[in-house]
C-alpha positions in Angstrom: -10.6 -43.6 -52.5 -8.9 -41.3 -54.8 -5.8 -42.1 -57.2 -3.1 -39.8 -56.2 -0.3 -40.0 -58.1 2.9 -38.1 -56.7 4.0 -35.9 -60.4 0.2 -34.9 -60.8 -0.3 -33.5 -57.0 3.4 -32.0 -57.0 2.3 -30.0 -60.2 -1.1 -28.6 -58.4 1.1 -27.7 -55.7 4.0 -25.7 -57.7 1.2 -24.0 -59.3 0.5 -21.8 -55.9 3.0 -18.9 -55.8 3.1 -19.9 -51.9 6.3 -17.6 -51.1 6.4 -16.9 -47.8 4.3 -15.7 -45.8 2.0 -15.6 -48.5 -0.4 -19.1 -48.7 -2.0 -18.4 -52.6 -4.5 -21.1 -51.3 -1.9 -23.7 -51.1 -2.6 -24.9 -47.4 -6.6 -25.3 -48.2 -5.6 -27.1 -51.0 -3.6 -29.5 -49.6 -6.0 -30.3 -46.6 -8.6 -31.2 -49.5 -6.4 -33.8 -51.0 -5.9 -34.9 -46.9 -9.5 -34.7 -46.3 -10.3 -36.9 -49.3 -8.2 -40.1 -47.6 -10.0 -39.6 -44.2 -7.5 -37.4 -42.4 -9.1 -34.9 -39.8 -7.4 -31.3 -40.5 -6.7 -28.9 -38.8 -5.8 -25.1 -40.3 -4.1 -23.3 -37.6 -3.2 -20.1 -38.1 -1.4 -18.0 -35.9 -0.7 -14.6 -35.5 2.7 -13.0 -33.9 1.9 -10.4 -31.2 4.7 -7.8 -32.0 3.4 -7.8 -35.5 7.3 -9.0 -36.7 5.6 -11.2 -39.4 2.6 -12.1 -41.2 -0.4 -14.3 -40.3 0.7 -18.0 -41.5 -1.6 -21.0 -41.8 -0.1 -24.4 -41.6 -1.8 -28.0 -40.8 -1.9 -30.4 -38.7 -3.9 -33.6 -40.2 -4.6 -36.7 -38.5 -5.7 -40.7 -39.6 -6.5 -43.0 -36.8 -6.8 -42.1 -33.1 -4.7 -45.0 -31.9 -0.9 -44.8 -31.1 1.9 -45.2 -32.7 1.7 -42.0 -34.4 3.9 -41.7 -37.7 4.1 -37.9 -38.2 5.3 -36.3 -41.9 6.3 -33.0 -41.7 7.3 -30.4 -44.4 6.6 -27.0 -46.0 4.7 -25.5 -48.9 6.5 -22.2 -48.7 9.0 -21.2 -51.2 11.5 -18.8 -51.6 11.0 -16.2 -54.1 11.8 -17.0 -57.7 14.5 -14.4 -58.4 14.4 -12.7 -61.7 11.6 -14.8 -64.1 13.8 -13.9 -67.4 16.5 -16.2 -66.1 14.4 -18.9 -66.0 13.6 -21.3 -68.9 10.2 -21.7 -67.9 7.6 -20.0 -65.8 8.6 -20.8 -62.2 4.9 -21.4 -60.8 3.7 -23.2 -64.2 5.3 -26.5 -63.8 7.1 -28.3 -66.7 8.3 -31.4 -67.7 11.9 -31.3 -69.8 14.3 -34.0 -69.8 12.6 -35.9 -67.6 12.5 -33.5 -64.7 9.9 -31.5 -63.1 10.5 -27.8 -63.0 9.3 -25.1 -60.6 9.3 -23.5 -57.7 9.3 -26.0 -54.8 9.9 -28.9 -57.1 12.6 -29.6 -54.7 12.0 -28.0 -51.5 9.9 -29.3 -50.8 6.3 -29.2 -52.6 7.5 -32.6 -54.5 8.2 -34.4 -51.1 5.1 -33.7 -49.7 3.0 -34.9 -52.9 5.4 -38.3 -52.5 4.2 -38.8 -49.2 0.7 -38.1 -49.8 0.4 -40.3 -52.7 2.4 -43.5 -50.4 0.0 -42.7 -48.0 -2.8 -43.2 -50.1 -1.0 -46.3 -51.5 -1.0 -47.7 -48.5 -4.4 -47.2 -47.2 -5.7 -49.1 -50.5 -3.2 -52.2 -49.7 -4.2 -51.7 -45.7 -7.4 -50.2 -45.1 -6.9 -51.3 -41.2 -3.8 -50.4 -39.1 -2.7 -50.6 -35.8 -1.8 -46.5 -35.0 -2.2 -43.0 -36.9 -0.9 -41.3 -40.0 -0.4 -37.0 -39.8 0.8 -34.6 -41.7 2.6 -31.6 -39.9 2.9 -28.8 -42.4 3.7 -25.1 -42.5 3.4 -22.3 -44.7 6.8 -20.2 -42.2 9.9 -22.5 -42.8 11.2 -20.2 -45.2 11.5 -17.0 -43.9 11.3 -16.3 -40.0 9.7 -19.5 -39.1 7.9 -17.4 -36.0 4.0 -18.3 -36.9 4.9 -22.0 -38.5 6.4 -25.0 -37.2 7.3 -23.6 -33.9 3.9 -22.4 -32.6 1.9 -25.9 -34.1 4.1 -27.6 -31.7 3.2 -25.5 -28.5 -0.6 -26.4 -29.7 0.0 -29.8 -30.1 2.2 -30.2 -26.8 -1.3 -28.1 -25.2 -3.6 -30.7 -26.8 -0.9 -33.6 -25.2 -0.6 -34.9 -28.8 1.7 -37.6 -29.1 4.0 -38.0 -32.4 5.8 -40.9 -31.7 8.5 -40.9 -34.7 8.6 -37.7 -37.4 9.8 -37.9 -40.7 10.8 -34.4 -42.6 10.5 -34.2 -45.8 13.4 -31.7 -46.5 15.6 -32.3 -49.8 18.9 -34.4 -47.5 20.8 -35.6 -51.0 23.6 -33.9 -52.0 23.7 -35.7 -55.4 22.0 -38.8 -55.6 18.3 -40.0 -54.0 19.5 -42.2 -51.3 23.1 -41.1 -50.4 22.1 -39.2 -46.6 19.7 -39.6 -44.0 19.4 -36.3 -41.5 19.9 -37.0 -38.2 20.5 -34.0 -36.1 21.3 -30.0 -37.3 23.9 -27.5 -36.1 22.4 -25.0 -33.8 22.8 -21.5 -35.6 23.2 -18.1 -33.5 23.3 -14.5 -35.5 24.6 -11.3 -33.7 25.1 -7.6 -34.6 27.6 -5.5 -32.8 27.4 -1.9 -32.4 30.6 -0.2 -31.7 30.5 3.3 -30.2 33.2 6.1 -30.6 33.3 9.7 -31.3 33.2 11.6 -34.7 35.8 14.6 -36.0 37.6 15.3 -38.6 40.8 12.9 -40.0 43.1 15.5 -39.8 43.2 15.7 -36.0 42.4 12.0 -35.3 43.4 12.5 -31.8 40.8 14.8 -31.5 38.4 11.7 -31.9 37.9 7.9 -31.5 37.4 5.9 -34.5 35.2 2.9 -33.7 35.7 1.0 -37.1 39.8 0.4 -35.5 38.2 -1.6 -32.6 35.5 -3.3 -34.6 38.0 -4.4 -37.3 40.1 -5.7 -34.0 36.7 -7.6 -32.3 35.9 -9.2 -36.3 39.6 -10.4 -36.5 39.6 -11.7 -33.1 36.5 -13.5 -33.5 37.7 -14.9 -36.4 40.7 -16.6 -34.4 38.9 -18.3 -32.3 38.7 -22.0 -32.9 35.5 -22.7 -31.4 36.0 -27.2 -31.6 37.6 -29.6 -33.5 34.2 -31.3 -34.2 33.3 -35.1 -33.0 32.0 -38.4 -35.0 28.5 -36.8 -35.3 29.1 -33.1 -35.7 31.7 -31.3 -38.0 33.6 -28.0 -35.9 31.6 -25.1 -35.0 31.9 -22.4 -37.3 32.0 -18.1 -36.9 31.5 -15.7 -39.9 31.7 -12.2 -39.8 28.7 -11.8 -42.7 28.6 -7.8 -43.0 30.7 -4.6 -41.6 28.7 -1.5 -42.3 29.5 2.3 -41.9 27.1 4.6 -42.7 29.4 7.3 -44.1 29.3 9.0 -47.3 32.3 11.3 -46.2 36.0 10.9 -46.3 37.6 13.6 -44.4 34.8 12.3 -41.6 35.6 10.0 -38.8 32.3 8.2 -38.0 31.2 7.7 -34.6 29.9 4.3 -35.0 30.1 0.9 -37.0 28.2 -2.1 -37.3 29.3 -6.0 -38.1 27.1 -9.0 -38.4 28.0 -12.6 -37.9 26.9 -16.4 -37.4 27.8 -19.4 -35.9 26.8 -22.7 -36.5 27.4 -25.0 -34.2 27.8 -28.2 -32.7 26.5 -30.1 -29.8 29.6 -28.8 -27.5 28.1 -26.0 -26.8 24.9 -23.8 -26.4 23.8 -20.4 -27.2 24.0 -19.6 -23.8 27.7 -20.3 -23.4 28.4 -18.3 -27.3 26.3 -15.4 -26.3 28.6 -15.2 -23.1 32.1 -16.1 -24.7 31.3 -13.8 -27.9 29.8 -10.9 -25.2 33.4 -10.5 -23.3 35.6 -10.7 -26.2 33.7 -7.3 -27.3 33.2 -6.2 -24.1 36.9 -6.4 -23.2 38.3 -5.0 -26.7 35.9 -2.3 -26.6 36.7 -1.4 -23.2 40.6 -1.2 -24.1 39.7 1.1 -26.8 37.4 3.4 -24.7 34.5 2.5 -27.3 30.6 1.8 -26.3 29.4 -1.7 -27.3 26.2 -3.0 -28.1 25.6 -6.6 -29.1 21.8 -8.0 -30.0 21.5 -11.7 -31.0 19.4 -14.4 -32.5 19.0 -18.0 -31.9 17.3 -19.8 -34.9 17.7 -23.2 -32.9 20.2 -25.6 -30.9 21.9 -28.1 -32.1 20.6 -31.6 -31.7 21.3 -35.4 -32.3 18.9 -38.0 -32.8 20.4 -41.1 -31.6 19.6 -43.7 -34.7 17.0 -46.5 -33.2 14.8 -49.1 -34.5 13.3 -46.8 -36.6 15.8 -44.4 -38.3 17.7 -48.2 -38.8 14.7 -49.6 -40.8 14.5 -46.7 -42.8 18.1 -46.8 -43.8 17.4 -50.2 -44.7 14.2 -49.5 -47.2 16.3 -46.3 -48.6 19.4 -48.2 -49.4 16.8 -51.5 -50.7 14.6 -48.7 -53.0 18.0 -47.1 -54.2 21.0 -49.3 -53.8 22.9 -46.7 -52.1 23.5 -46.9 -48.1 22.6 -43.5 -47.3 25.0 -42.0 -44.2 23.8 -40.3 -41.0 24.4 -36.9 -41.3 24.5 -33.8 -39.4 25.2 -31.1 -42.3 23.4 -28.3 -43.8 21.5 -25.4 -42.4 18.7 -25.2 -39.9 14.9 -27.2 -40.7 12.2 -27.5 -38.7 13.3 -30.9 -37.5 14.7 -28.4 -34.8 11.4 -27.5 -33.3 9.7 -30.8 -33.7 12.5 -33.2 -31.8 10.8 -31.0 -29.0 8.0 -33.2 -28.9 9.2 -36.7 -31.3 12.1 -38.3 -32.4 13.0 -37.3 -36.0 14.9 -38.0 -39.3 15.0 -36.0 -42.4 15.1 -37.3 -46.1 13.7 -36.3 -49.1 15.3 -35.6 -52.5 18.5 -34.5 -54.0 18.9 -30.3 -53.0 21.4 -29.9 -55.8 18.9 -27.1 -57.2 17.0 -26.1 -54.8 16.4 -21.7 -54.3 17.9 -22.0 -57.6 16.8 -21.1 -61.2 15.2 -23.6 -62.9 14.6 -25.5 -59.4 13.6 -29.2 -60.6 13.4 -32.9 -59.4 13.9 -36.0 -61.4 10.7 -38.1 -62.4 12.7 -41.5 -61.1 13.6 -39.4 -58.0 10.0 -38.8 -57.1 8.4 -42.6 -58.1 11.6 -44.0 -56.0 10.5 -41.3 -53.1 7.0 -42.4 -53.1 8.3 -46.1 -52.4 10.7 -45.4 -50.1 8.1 -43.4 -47.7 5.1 -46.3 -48.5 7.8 -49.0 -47.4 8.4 -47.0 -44.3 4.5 -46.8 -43.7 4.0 -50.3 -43.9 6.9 -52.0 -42.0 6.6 -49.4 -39.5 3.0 -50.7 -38.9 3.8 -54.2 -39.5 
């Protein structure tokens, strides 16, 4: 069996410029490290019909036939670098400074993964026999649309009637320090764009015309009003943000005859994008009516909200995380969508992985400590989960 150690395998991984949707070879790689420890894998790659995104190859790599099945999932997508001269080192040559690793995915997430497959590893040398399965669930679409990734190896897995019985996502869950927060559920997140309809003519006879940026600028101020929640003990308050108000018009003695705005919500478990879509839709409806203006209103649900209730599981891992760190990490709900959304579809889920204080920034990094105390922490979870 090989000797995989966590720092080297994050390294080869940085090294592929894998930002989405492109692969650089990173998925074939990683499947040959998986291969190596006697997983079975899988490359799936999928293809979307309407041709919205790109091809994407992911994984899905089993050990074992027998049940329980502990599932790691994660990502070796990135986000693009930005500008290279702003960084201190090349972002897809990984270096060492200061006792951190920096690069592209050093923190989200290429370093997680190479934790886990290197406790994994550890594991299988202390117990070469184990009651259940070990797979890997990973994606090269978690960055950008997330149409071909996650979300479709799911469908195939529910059509195969494979069983995950408990997930762990590697996603970076530490605002500061390794250890402090445990992800147990995400806000749902719905994106809209209104249209608004009026007439064009010239702003000296106004009356002449109907200026649809007047009842957009109403609609935006009256969807920022509304208090959507106050929150509960899992979920902080729903939240709406006007993100854009565009007018294409170069003129200024021309009224336009339309305007566009673009918002989000994230939200809560007390309510659905069914009941937004509907609550958002009369508000413009109703103010566009009162200003004799034609609406339009096209949205986008990345996800629902969802809670994992903490059990057996998610409790012994708060108990290995807080042992390995001597913090007690909290349950949290915060942050932005993950792929924990599709996958609690099919298996209960928690998310931790290392400190995101950098991560889709410049000079991206991950502590050396941070990734020898993540590689314990997810080898302690292996082995009293198949105690």
């Amino acid at each position: 069996m090989p000797n995989i150690n966590e720092l080297k395998l994050a390294k080869e991984l940085i090294k592929f410029p894998s930002v989405t949707p492109v692969d650089a070879g990173a998925i074939g790689f990683l499947a040959k490290q998986l291969r190596k420890l006697g997983f079975d894998c899988k490359i799936l790659e999928f293809k979307d019909k309407n041709k919205i995104s790109k091809p994407i190859k992911n994984i899905y790599a089993r050990l074992g036939k027998k049940s329980p099945n502990l599932c790691y999932a994660g990502h070796t997508d990135v986000v693009p670098p930005g500008n290279l001269k702003d960084w201190t080192v090349n972002p897809f040559k990984p270096t060492i400074k200061k006792n951190h690793l920096i690069g592209r995915g050093a923190n989200d997430m290429k370093s997680s993964i190479a934790c886990f497959v290197s406790a994994v590893e550890k594991f299988l040398k202390k117990r070469k026999k184990f009651n259940g399965s070990i797979s890997f669930l990973i994606t090269g679409d978690e960055e950008a649309l997330a149409i071909n990734g996650t979300k479709k190896v799911v469908d195939y897995l529910k059509k195969k009637k494979e069983k995950i019985d408990f997930c762990i996502v590697g996603e970076p869950t530490n605002p500061n320090k390794l250890g402090e927060m445990i992800k147990i559920g995400r806000r749902g997140s719905i994106s809209g764009t209104i249209i608004i309809s009026g007439s064009q003519g010239h702003v000296a006879y106004p009356h002449l015309s109907n200026n649809p940026i007047s009842t957009l600028v109403k609609i935006c101020k009256k969807l920022n009003e509304q208090k959507l929640d106050r929150g509960n003990k899992n979920f902080q308050p729903s939240n709406l943000e006007i993100t854009s108000i565009n007018v294409d018009n170069t003129a200024t003695n021309v009224i336009p005859a339309s305007a566009r705005a673009q918002f989000n919500i994230r939200f809560n478990n007390l309510h659905t994008s069914y009941g937004l879509k509907k609550k958002i839709s009369l508000i413009v409806k109703n103010l566009s009516k009162k200003n004799k203006c034609k609406f339009k209103i096209d949205f986008h649900v990345s996800g629902e909200s969802f809670l994992t209730k903490p059990n057996k599981t998610i409790y012994m891992a708060r108990d290995i995380i807080k042992r390995v760190t001597k913090i007690t990490p909290v349950f949290s709900t915060t942050g932005g969508t993950s792929d924990a959304r599709f996958i609690r579809k099919i298996s209960p889920c928690l998310e931790f992985g290392l400190v995101n204080k950098t991560m889709h920034k410049i000079d991206e990094c991950v502590s050396l400590k941070d990734l020898k105390n993540l590689t314990k922490i997810y080898q302690n979870i292996l082995e009293d989960y198949f105690e």
